[in-house]
Structure formats: C-alpha cells, structure tokens
C-alpha positions as CSV (number, residue, x, y, z in Angstrom):
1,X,0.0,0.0,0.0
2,X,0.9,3.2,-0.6
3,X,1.5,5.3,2.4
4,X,-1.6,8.0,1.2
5,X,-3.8,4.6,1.6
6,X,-2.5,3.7,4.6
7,X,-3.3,7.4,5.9
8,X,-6.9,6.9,4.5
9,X,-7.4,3.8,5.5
10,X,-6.4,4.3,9.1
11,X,-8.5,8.0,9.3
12,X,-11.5,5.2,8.0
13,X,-10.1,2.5,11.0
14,X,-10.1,5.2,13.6
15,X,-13.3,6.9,12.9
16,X,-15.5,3.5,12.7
17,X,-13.6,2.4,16.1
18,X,-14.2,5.7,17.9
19,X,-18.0,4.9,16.7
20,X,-18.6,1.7,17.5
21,X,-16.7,1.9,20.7
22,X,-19.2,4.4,21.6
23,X,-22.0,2.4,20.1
24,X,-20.7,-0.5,22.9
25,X,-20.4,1.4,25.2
26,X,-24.2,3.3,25.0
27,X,-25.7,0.0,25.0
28,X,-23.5,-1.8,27.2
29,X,-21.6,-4.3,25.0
30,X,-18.5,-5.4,26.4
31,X,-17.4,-7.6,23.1
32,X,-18.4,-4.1,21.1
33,X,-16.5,-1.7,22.9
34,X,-13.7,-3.8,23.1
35,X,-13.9,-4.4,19.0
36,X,-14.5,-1.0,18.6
37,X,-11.1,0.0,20.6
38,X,-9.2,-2.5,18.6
39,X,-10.0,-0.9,15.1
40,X,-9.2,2.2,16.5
41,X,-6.0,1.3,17.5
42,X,-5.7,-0.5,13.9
43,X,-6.5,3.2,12.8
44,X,-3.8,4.5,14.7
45,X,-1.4,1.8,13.6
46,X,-1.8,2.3,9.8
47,X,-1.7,6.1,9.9
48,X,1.9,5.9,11.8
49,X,2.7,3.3,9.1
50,X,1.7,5.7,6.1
51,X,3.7,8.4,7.9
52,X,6.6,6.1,8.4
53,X,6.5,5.3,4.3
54,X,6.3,9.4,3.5
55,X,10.0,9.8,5.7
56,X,11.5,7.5,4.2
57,X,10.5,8.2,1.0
58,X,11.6,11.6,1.3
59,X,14.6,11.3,2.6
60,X,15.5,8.7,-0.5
61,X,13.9,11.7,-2.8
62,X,16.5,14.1,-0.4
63,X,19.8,11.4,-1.1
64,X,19.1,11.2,-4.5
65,X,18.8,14.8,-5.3
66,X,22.0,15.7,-3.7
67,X,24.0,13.0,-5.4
68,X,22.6,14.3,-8.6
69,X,23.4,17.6,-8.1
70,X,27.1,16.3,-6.8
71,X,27.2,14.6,-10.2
C-alpha cells in the first residue's frame, strides 16, 4: 500500500472504532466496545505506518537529489 492509503485507511479505521466503541459502550456491550477499541487502534497503527513510508520516501527523494546535483 501506498503510504496515502494507509493514511486513508487508518482515518476510516479510527473513525469507525471511535464509533462503535461508543455504540458499545451506550448499550452496554463489552465484546463491542472492546472491537471497537481495537479498530481504533488498527487506525492509529496504519496512519503511523503511512507516515513512516512518506519519511523514508523523502529522505531517498532528499539522497538522490544531492547526489545528482554532486554529479
């Protein structure tokens, strides 16, 4: 994946945890909150990822730039 889909889909992740977290935990549901907390943390998980792909990507685009322009 590219790391704009990881962003994307971990904003998705995140938000539909945060919701049915709260959706457990209106109506009581143990097994839904719980769920809920784990795609959120998924969320978090796959944004970090995406952001961890855009450094290291720029930082090759940064190398190869100034050995270019050494050339």
């Amino acid at each position: 994946m590219s790391s704009t889909t990881d962003k994307i889909k971990g904003v998705g992740n995140e938000a539909a945890g945060h919701l049915k977290r709260d959706v457990g935990k209106a109506i009581g549901s143990e097994k839904l909150t719980v769920e809920g907390t784990a795609q959120e943390l998924k969320g978090h998980a796959q944004k970090a990822m995406g952001e961890a792909k855009s450094a290291v990507k720029d930082a090759a685009n940064k190398a190869a730039h100034r050995i270019n322009r050494d050339l």
